[in-house]
C-alpha positions as CSV (number, residue, x, y, z in Angstrom):
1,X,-4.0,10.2,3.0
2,X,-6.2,11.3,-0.1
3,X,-7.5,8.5,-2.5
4,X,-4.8,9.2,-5.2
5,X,-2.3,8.6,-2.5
6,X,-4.1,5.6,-1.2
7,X,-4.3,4.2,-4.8
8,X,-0.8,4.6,-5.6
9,X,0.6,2.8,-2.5
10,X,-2.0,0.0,-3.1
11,X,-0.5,-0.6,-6.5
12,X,3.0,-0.3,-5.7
13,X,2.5,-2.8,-3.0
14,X,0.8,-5.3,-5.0
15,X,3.5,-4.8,-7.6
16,X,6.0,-5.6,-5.2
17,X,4.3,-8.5,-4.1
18,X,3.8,-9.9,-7.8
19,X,7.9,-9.2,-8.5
20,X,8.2,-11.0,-5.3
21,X,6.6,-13.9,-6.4
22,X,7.9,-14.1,-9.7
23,X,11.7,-13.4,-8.8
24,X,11.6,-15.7,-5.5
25,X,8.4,-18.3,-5.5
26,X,10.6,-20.3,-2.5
27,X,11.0,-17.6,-0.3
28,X,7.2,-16.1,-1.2
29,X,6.1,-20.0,-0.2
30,X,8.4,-19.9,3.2
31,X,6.5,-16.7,4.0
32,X,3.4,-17.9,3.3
33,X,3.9,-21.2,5.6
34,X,5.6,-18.8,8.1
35,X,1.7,-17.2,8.5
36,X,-0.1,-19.8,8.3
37,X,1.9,-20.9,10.8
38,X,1.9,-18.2,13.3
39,X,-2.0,-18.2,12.8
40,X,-2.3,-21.2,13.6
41,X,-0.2,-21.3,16.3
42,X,-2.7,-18.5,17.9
43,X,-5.6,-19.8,17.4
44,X,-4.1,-23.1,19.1
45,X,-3.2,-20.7,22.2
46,X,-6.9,-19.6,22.4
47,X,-8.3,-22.8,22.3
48,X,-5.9,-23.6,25.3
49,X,-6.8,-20.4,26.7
50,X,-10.4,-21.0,26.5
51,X,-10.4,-24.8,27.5
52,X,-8.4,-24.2,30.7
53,X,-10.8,-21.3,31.7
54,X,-13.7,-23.2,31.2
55,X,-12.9,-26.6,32.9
């Protein structure tokens, strides 16, 4: 992708996101808890990982 192409998607996207928010802040919230979730969630299953290799 050139840099004019780059820019253009990177505005579009956060212009999307931005209507996103404004038309739906519950669902925007529900996906944002939804990541934070599965994040944590992952690092959880390392830290089990780890603590069972390591004992």
């Amino acid at each position: 992708m050139t840099a004019g192409t780059k820019k253009v998607v990177t505005w579009l996207v956060i212009a999307f996101v931005a209507f996103y928010l404004v038309t739906r802040p519950d669902s925007a919230a529900d996906a944002v808890r939804g990541a934070g979730s599965l994040i944590s969630d992952g690092f959880q299953a390392l830290i089990t990982f780890f603590s069972t290799v390591f004992a």
